[in-house]
N, C-alpha and C positions, 0 to 999 in steps of 0.2 A: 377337912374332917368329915368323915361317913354317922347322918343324921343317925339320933341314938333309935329312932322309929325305923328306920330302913331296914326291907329285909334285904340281904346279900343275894348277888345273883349265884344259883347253886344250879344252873343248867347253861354250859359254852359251848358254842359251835368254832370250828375253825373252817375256816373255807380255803382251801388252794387248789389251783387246779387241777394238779395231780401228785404222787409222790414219786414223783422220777428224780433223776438226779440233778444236781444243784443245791447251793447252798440254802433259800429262801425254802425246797422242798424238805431239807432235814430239819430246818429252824419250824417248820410247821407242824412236822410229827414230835420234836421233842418239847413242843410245848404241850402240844395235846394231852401227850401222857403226862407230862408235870403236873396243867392242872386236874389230872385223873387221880395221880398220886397226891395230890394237897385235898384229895374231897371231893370235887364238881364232878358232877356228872357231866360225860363231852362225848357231841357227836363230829367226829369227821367229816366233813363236807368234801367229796372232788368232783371233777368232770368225769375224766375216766377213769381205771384204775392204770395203776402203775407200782411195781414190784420192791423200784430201786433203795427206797426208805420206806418200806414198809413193816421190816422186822426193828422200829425203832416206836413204833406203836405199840399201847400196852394193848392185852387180848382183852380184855374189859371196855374198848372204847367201840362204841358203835360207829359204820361207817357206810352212808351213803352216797351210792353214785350218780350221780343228773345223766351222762352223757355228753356227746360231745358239743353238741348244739346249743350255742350260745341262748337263742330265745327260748327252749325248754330247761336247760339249766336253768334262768331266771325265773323263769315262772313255775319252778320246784321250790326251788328255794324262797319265794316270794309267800307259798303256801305251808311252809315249815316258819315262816318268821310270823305267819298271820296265826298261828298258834299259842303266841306270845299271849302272855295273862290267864291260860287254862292250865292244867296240871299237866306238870311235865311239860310245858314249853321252853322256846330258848328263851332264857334272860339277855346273853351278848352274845352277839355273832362276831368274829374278829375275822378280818381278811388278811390273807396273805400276800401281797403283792399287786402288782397295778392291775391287771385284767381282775382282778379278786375284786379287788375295789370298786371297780366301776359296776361289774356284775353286782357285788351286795349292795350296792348301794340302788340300783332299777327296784331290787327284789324289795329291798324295803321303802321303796315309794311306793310301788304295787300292793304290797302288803299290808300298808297305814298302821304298821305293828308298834304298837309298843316295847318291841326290843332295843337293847341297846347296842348300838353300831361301832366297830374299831375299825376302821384302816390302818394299813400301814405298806411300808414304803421300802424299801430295799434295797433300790440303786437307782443314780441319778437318772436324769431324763435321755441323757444324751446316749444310754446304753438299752432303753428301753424293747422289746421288741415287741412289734404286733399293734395292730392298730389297737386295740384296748390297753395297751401295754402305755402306747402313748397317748392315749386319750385319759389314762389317769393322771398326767400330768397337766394337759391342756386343759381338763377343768375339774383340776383341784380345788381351787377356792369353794368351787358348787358343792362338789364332793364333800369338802370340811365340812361347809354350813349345815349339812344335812347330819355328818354322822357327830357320835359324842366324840370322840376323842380320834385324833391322827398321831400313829408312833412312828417314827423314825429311828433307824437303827445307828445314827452316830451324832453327834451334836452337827455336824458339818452338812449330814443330808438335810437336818431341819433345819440350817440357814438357806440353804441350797429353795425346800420346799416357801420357806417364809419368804427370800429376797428373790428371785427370779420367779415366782409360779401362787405370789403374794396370798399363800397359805396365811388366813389370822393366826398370829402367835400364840395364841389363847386355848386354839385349840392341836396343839404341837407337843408331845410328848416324846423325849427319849429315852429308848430302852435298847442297850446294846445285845445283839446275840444271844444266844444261850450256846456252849459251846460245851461238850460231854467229855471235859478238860480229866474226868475221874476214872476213862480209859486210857489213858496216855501211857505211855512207855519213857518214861523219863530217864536221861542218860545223866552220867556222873562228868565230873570235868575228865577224867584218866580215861572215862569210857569213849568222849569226845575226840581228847587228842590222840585216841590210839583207833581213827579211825579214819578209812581213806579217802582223799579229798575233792568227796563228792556234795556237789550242789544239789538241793531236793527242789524242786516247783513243783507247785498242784494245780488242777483247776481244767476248766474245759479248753481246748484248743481250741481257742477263737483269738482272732486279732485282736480284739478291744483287752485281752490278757494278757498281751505284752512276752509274751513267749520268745517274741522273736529279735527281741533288746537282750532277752539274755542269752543268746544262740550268739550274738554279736558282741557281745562284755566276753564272752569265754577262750573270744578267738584273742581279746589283749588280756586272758591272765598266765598263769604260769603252765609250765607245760603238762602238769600232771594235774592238774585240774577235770574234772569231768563233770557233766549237769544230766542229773534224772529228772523227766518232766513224768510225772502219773496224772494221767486221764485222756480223755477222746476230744475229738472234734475235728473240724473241716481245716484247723491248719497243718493236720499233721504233715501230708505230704511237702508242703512249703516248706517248716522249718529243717525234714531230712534234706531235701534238696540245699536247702542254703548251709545247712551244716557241713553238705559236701563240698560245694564250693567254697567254703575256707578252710578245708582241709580238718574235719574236725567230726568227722564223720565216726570215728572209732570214741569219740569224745562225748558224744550227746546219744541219749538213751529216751525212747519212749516207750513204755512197758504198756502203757493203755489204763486202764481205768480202777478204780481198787476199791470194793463194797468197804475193808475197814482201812483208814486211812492211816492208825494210828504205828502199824509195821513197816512203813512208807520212810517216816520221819528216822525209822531207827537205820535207813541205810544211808545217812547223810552226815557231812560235819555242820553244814549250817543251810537254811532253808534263803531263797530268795524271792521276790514276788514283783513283777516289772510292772502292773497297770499302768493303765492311765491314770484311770478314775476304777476310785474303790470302794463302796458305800459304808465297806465294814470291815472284812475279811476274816472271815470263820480258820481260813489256815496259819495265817499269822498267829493267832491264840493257838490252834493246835500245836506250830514250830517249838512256840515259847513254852507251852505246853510239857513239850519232848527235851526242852531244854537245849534246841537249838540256836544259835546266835541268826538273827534274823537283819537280813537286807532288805529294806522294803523303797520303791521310789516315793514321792509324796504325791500322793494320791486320794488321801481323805481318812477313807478310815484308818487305815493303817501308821496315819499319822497318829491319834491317837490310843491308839492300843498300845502304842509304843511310847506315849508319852513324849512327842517328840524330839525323838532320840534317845530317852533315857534307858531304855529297853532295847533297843534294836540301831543300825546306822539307815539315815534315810537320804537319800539322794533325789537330786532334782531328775524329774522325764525328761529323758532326752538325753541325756549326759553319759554317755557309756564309756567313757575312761573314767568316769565317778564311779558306778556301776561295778567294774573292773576290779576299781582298786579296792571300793569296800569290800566285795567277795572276796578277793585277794587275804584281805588283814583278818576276816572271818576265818577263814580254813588255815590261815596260819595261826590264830590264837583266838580259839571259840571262848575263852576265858569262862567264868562260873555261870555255869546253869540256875544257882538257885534265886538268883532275882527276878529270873527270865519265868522260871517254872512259878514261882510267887506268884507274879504278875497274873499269868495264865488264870491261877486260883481267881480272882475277881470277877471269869464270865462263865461261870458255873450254871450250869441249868438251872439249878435251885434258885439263885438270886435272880435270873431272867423270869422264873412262873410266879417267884414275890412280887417282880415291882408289877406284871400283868395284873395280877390278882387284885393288888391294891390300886390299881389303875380300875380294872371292872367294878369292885368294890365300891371306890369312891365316887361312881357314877348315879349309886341306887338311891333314889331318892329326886331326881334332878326328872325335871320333864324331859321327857327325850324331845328333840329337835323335829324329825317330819311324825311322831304319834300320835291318837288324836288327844 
């Protein structure tokens, strides 16, 4: 319960490194503007700038750049938190992601600010990149102790952060995605089956996306089968190469990268997503979204967005005649959209800037952890 004396924090910062592409960079700008539209005034925080989720920002939101350099970014932002308690300072800094983290968190030792600190967490450890990437995992617990609250974006990363990386529970909140579920282009079931049977993947080309489990599931399904992957990365040449050499080269499509992603899903019969490991998966809500029938391996998040299994068929890693056959029964009978597109409804921007809000909310009041 938020004390009846407390004043609410009415000034948020978001901190990410930049708004380039990736999931964690658009879950950064669509919360900013949220809590711009719910009232708080919010300044953007990044290193550099970056273009790619930029028009997802409202023009109302202030936004400053530190630069590239690790030790002047901290000690900018160390002097924007040490303004905490005068007008117009921040009330909560929230971070986006492991290097965010470890950076807010110097800035406000440095600072000895009275703000209130949010980490949060994105994808497991084992995907992390960059040494600050992995050093917010390697000292997590420190990290807790200092800021008020740590969110997690799926109940599975915050056992992940509690049982392996011995996060206190106490200070573990989860809060799924925010996903702009209210631009989608949603197909009808007639719309579904009178369309050709093509597989939709999204996401960077990188190994750790599993890209190339389904290049490998496509060569055992049927023969009219075909898989479009939309976005960039370092695997592309590998997976055309191995699509040739199973003779499946006319079969698999990589178009490159796509600013709205939401005309993406309308050239598919059902979407598939092969991870390993999945902290969340912002596309999976989109597919369900579109009202596509979704194959997801089990992976984490995507176990539940899907309720496992109630929404979507999940299959064990590794299993590519499982793989296979549930693509297979997908494009043969995408059955009704509207449970799938239902579901979608639950990670709505709006519900992600509520439960934040009353996350910041609930902190006013509480001594902050390193203030004096």
């Amino acid at each position: 319960m938020i004390p009846l004396m407390a004043v609410l924090p009415k000034h948020v910062a978001v901190y990410v490194p930049a708004l380039n592409r990736g999931g964690a960079e658009r879950v950064a700008a669509l919360l900013a503007s949220g809590f711009h539209k719910a009232g708080r005034r919010v300044t953007l925080l990044v290193d550099f700038e970056a273009d790619d989720n930029l028009a997802l920002v409202d023009q109302g939101i202030r936004i400053v750049v530190f630069g590239r350099s690790h030790g002047a970014s901290v000690r900018a932002l160390a002097r924007l938190l040490g303004q905490g308690g005068r007008d117009g300072g921040i009330d909560v800094a929230l971070a986006i992601g492991g290097a965010a983290n470890v950076k807010l968190s110097l800035a406000h030792l440095l600072s000895r600010s009275g703000a209130r600190i949010v980490l949060s967490y994105h994808g497991r450890s084992g995907v992390g990149r960059g040494r600050l990437g992995h050093a917010a995992y390697s000292f997590a617990p420190l990290l807790a102790r200092r800021a008020d609250a740590v969110v997690c974006v799926s109940d599975g990363l915050c056992a992940h952060l509690r049982d392996d990386w011995k996060v206190p529970p106490a200070k573990l909140t989860r809060i799924y995605n925010p996903v702009s579920v209210e631009n989608a282009l949603p197909a009808s079931r007639g719309e579904l089956e009178s369309r050709p049977p093509v597989i939709v993947g999204m996401g960077r080309l990188n190994a750790e996306k599993g890209f190339a489990a389904l290049v490998e599931a496509l060569a055992r399904m049927r023969a009219d089968a075909r898989l479009v992957i939309f976005g960039e990365g370092p695997e592309r040449p590998n997976l055309l190469a191995r699509a040739r050499e199973l003779g499946l080269g006319d079969r698999v499509e990589l178009p490159g990268y796509r600013d709205d992603p939401w005309p993406c899903y309308a050239a598919g019969r059902c979407f598939a997503l092969a991870s390993p490991n999945e902290a969340f998966g912002n596309v999976v809500v989109e597919a369900l979204a579109s009202g596509l029938p979704v194959v997801a391996t089990r992976s984490g998040g995507p176990d539940e967005i899907l309720a496992e299994g109630r929404f979507g068929a999940l299959v064990a890693n590794g299993d590519i005649e499982g793989l296979a056959g549930a693509l297979d029964r997908a494009l043969s009978e995408p059955g009704d959209p509207a449970p799938r597109i239902a579901r979608a409804a639950e990670f709505t921007v709006e519900r992600a800037v509520r439960h934040y809000l009353d996350l910041f909310d609930g902190l006013s009041g509480v001594p902050a952890p390193g203030g004096p």
